[in-house]
C-alpha positions as CSV (number, residue, x, y, z in Angstrom):
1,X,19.0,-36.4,38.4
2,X,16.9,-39.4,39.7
3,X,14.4,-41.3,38.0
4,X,11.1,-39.6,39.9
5,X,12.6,-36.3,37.8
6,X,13.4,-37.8,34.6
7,X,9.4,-39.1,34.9
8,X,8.0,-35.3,36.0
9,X,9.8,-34.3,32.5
10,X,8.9,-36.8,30.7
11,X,5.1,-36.3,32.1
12,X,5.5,-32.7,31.1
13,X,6.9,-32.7,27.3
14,X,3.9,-30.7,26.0
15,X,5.9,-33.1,22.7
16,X,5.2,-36.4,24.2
17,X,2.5,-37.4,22.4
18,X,4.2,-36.8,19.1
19,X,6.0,-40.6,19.7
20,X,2.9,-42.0,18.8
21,X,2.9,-40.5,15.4
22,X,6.5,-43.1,14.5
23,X,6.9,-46.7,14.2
24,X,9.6,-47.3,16.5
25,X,11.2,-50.4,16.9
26,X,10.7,-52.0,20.6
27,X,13.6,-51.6,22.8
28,X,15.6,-49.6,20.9
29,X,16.3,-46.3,22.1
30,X,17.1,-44.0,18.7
31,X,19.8,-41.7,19.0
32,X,20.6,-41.4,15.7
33,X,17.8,-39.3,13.7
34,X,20.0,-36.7,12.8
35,X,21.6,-39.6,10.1
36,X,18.3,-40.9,9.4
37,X,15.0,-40.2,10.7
38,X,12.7,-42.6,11.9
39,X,9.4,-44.1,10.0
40,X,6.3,-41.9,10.2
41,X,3.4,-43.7,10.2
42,X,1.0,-43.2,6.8
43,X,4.4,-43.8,5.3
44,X,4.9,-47.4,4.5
45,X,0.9,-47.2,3.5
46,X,1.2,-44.2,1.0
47,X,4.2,-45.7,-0.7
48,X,2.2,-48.9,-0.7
49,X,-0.6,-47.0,-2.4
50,X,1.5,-45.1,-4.7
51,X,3.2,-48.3,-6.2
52,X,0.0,-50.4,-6.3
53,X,-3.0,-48.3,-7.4
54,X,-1.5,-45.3,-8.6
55,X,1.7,-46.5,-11.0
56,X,-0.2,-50.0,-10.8
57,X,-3.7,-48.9,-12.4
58,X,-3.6,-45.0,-13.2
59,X,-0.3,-46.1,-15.1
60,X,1.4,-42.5,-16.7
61,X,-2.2,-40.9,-16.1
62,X,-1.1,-40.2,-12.3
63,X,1.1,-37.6,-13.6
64,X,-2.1,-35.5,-13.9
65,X,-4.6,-37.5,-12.1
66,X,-2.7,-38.5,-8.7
67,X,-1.4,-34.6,-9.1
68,X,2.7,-36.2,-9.4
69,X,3.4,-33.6,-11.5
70,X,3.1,-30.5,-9.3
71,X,5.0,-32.5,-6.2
72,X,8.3,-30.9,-6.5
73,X,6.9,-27.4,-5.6
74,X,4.2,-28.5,-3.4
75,X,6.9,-30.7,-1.0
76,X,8.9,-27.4,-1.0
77,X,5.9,-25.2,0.6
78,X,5.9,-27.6,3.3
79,X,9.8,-27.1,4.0
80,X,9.7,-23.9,3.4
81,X,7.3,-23.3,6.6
82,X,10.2,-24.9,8.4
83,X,13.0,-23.0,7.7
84,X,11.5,-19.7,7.7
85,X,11.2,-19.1,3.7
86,X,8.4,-17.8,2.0
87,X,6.0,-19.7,-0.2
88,X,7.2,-20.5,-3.9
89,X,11.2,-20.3,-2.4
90,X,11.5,-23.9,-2.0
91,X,11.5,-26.5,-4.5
92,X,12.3,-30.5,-4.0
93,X,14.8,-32.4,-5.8
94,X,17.6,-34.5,-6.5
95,X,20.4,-34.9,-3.7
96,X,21.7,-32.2,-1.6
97,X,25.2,-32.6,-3.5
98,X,23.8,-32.1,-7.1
99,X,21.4,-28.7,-5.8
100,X,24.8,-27.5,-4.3
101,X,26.3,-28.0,-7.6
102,X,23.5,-26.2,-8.9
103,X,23.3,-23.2,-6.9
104,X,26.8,-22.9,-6.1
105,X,27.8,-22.7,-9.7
106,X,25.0,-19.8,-10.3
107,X,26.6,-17.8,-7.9
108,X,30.1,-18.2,-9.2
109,X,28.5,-17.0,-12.7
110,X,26.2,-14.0,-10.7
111,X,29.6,-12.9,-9.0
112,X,31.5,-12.8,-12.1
113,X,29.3,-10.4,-13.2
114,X,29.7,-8.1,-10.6
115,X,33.9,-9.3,-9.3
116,X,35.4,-10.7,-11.9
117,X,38.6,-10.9,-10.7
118,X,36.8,-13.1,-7.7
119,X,38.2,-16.5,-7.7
120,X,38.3,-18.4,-4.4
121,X,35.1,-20.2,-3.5
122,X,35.3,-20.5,0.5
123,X,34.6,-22.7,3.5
124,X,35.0,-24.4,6.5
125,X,37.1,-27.7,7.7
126,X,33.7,-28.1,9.8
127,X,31.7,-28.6,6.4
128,X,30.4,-32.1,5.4
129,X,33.2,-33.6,3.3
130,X,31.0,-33.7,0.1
131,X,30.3,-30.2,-0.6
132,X,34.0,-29.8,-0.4
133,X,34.2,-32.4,-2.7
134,X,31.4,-30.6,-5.0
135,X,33.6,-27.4,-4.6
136,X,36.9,-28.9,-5.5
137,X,34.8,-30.6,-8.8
138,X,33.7,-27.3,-9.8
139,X,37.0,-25.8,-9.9
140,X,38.6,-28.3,-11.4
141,X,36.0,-27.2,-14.1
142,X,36.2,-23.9,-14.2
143,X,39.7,-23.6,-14.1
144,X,41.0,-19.9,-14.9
145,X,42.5,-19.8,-11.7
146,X,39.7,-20.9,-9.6
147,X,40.6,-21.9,-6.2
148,X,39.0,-23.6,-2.9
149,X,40.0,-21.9,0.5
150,X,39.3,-23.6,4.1
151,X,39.8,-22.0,7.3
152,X,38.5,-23.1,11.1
153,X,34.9,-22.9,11.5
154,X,35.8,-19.7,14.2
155,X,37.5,-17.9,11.7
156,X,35.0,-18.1,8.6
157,X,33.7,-14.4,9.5
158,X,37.3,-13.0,9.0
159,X,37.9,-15.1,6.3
160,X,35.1,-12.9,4.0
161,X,37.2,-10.5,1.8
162,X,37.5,-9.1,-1.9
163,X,38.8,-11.9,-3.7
164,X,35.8,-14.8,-2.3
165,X,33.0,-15.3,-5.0
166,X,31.2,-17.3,-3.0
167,X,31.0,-19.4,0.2
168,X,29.4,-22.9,1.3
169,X,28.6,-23.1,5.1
170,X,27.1,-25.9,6.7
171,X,25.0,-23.9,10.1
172,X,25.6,-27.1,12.0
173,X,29.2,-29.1,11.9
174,X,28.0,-32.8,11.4
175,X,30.3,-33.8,14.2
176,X,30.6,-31.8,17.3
177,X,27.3,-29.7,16.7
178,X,28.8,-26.5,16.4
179,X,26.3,-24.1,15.3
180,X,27.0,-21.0,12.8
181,X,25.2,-17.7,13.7
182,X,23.3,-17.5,9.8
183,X,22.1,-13.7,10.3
184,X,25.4,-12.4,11.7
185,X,27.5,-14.4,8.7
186,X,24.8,-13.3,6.1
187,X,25.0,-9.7,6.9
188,X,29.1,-9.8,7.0
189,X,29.1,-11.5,3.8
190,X,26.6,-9.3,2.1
191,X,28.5,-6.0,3.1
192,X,30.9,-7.4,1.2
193,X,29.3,-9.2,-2.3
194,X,29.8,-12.4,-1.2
195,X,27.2,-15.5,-1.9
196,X,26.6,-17.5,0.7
197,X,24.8,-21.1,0.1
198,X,23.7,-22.7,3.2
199,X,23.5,-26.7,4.1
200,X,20.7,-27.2,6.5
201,X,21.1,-31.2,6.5
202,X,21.5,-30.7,10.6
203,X,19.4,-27.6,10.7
204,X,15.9,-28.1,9.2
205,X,13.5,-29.8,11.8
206,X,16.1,-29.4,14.7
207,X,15.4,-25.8,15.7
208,X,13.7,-22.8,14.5
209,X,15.5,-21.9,11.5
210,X,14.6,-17.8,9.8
211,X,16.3,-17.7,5.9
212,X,13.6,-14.8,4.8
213,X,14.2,-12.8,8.3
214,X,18.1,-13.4,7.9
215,X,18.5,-12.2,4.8
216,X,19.9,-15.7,3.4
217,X,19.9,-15.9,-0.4
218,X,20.8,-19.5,-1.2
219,X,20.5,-22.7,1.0
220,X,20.2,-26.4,0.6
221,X,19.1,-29.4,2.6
222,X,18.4,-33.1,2.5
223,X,15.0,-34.7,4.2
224,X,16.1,-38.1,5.6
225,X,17.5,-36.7,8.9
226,X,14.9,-34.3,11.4
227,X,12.7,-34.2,8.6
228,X,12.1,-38.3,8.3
229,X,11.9,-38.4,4.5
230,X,13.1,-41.8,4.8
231,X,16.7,-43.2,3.2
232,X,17.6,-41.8,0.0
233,X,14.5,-39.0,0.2
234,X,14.6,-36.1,-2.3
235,X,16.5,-33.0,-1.0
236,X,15.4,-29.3,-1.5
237,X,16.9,-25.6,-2.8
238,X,16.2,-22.4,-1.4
239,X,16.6,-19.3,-3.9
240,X,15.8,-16.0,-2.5
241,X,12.2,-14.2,-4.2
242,X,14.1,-11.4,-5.6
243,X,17.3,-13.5,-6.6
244,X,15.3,-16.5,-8.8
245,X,15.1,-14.3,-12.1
246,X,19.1,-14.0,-11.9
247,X,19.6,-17.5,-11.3
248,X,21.1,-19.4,-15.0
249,X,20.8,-22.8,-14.0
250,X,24.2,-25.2,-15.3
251,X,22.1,-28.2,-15.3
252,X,19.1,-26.9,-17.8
253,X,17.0,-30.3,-18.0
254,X,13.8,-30.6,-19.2
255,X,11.7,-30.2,-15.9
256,X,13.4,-27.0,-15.2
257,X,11.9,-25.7,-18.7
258,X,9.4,-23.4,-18.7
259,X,7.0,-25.4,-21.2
260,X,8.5,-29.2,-20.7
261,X,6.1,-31.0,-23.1
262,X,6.5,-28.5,-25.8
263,X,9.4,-30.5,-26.3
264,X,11.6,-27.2,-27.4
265,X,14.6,-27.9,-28.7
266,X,16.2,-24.7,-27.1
267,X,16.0,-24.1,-23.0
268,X,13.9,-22.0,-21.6
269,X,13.8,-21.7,-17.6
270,X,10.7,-21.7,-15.6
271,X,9.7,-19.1,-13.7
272,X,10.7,-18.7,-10.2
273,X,12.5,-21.2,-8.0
274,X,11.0,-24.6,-10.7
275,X,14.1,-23.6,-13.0
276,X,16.2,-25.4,-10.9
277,X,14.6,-29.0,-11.1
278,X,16.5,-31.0,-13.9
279,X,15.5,-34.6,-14.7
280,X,12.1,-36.1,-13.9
281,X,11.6,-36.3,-9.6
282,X,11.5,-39.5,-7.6
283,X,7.4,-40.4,-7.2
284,X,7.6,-42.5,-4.6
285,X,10.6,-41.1,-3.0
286,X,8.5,-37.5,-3.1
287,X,5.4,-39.3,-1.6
288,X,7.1,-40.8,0.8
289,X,8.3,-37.6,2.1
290,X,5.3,-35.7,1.5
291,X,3.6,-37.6,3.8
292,X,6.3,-38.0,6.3
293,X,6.0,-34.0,6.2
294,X,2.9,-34.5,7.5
295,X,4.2,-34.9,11.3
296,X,4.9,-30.8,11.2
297,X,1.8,-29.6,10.7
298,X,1.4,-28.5,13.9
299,X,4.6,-28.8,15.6
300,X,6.0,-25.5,17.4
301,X,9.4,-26.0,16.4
302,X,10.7,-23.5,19.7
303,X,9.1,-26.5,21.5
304,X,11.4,-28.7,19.4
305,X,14.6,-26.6,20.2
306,X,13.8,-26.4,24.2
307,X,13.6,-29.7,24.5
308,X,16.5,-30.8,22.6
309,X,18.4,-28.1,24.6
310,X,17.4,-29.7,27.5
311,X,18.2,-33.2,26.5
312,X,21.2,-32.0,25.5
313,X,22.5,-30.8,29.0
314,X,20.8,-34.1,30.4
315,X,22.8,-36.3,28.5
316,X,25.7,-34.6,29.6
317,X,24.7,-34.7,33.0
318,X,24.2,-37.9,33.2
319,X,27.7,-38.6,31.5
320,X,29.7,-36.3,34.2
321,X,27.8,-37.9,36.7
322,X,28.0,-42.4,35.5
323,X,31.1,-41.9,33.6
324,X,33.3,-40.0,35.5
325,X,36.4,-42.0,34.3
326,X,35.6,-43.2,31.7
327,X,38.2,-41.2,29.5
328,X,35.2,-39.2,27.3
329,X,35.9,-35.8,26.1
330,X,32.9,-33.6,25.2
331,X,33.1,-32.3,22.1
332,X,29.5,-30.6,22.3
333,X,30.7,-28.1,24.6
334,X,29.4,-24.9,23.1
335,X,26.9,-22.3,24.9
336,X,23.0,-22.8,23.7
337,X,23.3,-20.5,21.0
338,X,26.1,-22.0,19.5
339,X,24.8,-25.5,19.5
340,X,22.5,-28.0,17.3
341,X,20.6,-30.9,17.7
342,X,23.1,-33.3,18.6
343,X,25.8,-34.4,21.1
344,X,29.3,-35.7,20.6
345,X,31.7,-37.4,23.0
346,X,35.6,-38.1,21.9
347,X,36.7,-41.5,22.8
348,X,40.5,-43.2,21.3
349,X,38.0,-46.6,20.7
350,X,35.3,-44.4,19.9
351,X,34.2,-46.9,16.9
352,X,33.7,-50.1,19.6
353,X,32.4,-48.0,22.4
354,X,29.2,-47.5,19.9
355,X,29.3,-50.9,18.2
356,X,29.2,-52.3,21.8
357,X,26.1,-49.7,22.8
358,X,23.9,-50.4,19.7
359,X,24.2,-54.3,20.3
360,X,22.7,-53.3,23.4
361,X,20.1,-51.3,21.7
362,X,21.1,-48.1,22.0
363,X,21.4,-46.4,18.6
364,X,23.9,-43.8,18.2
365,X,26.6,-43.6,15.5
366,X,30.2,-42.9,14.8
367,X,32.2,-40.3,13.1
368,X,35.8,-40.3,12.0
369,X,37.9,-40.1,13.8
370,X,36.9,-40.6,17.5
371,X,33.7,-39.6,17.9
372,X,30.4,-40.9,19.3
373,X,27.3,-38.6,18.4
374,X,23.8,-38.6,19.4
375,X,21.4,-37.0,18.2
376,X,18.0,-35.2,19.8
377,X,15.0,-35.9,18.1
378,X,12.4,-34.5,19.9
379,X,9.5,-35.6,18.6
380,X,9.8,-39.3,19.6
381,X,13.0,-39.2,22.3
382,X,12.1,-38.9,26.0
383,X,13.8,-37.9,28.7
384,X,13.8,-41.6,29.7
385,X,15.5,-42.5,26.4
386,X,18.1,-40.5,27.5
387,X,19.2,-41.8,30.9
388,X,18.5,-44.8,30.3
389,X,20.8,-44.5,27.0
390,X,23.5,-43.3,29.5
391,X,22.8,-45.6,31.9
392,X,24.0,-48.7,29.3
393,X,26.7,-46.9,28.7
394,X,27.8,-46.3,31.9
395,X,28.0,-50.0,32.6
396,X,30.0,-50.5,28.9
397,X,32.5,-48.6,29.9
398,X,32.3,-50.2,33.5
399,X,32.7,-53.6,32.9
400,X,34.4,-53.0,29.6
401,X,32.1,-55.0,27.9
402,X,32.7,-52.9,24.5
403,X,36.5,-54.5,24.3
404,X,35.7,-57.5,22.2
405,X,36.7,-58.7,19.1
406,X,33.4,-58.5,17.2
407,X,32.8,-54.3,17.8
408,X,36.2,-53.3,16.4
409,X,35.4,-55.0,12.5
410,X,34.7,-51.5,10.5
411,X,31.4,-52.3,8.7
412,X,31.3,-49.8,5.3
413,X,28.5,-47.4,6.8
414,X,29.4,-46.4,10.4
């Protein structure tokens, strides 16, 4: 593809005019929003306002007159619009790893009920690394015979028999991209009394996502990657309308009570979905990420998934095409509907190849143990970003400019 059709695309993106809605550094083309999302702008000017004249003069009146109390539910009504759950489903809070915790050890306890001879919690070797760490915590503490169980991401579907209490699937692998079909694995593991809990960290602002129309019960998600909530921003739970009353959470704090400033001495849980908050929320994280929600508002998020689709099959183009010996296998080789927001090449010096391409401004990162990914952010990547991404990577790999001492020291985030 030649540069006159990389700028009819560009001049086409009915998104285009979302880039104006980010602070983006100059030069720097950002590949890497699906780690963490670039800077809205309000942001940096609500946090300002939060920390000076809110916390600064209201003091602890901003609880009720700056409306911080009521932020955890009202942040999760504006997620819940973008991943297809219904209003009062959705509540913000803590990390993703503590509301998988959470969840994950009330479906245990809802299974028991039901299968108590259940005992193997199940998932995938494709998961994120810490909610395999958060299932091999929890049974280490429930003992009794508990047991963790991977298999291949292919073969999770098979894998759903009579002795799984529960499963944790992440819809999209964090490294190659490969995307879970939710209804299809929903439905199988329903038919036969399984709880699923979903991770959407790669899912939620990336494409169109339906956990009401898919009959999902139980999902989590953090808001610093598609969603921009900015480094450390407050993740979310997702608990089914007709599952909430069920749900016993195991960590009962005080904002999860259903009268917290009666000061009760015994829990109580809230009502609904707010029984799963705990300790007091993040202010400025919350605002932060309210206002980063902001961007969504209007966005059609099928425009979203088309055009990261299509940037998708660009970058790989344009890879075939610069880099046709430069020794790159693509990991992110699965049909449309099998794919996420992101693109991954293999590479033995995978770990330089990047260091070498974000010294030259293209930001990308790396994953353990060979791999490059990218990732489509739609809202403020063009076409143009793209090429020209592959373009300085083409002529890294040409003149092997990436071989140098400097790119190969590991730094401790990668």
């Amino acid at each position: 593809m030649n540069k006159l059709d990389i700028d009819a695309l560009d001049q086409a993106d009915l998104l285009g005019s979302y880039r104006d809605k980010f602070d983006l550094p100059e030069g720097i083309i950002y590949l890497d929003g699906n780690s963490l999302g670039a800077l809205p702008k309000g942001v940096a000017e609500r946090v300002a306002t939060v920390v000076k004249d809110e916390w600064g003069q209201s003091l602890i009146k901003s609880w009720n007159v700056h409306d911080w109390y009521p932020q955890p539910g009202r942040v999760g009504d504006k997620i819940a619009r973008l991943i297809g759950a219904e209003k009062g489903t959705v509540v913000s809070a803590d990390s993703t790893s503590v509301n998988l915790f959470k969840l994950l050890t009330a479906a245990v306890r809802l299974n028991a009920k039901t299968h108590p001879e259940r005992r193997v919690i199940l998932s995938d070797t494709g998961n994120f690394p810490t909610n395999l760490y958060i299932i091999q915590g929890l049974v280490d503490l429930l003992g009794d015979g508990y047991e963790m169980r991977l298999v291949a991401p292919e073969e999770i579907a098979e894998a759903f028999n009579d002795d799984i209490a529960a499963a944790v699937i992440t819809q999209v692998d964090y490294r190659t991209g490969r995307r879970h079909d939710m209804a299809a694995l929903t439905a199988r593991a329903k038919a036969v009394g399984i709880k699923v809990i979903w991770d959407l960290c790669h899912s939620a602002g990336a494409f169109p996502i339906d956990l009401s129309g898919s009959g999902a019960e139980l999902a989590v998600g953090c808001s610093y990657k598609y969603l921009n909530g900015g480094p450390g921003a407050p993740a979310y739970l997702y608990v089914a309308a007709d599952l909430q009353e069920s749900i016993r959470p195991p960590l009962s704090g005080w904002m999860g009570h259903t009268t917290p400033f009666d000061f009760d001495l015994e829990y109580k849980p809230a009502e609904g979905v707010a029984r799963n908050l705990c300790g007091t929320p993040s202010v400025v994280g919350m605002s932060a990420l309210e206002t980063a929600l902001e961007v969504w508002d209007d966005v059609d998020l099928n425009l979203v998934r088309e055009k990261s689709q299509r940037m998708i099959e660009l970058f790989a183009e344009t890879v075939d095409e610069l880099c046709p010996d430069a020794g790159f296998s693509q990991v992110t080789i699965y049909p449309e509907a099998q794919r996420g927001s992101q693109i991954s090449l293999g590479h033995p010096e995978a770990y330089a190849i990047m260091q070498a391409l974000i010294d030259q401004g293209v930001i990308g990162d790396f994953r353990a143990p060979n791999i490059l990914r990218f990732g489509m952010t739609p809202l403020y990547v063009s076409y143009g970003d793209i090429y020209r991404a592959v373009e300085i990577l083409a002529e890294i790999m040409a003149t092997g400019s990436w071989d140098q001492p400097q790119y190969y020291a590991r730094s401790a985030v990668t």
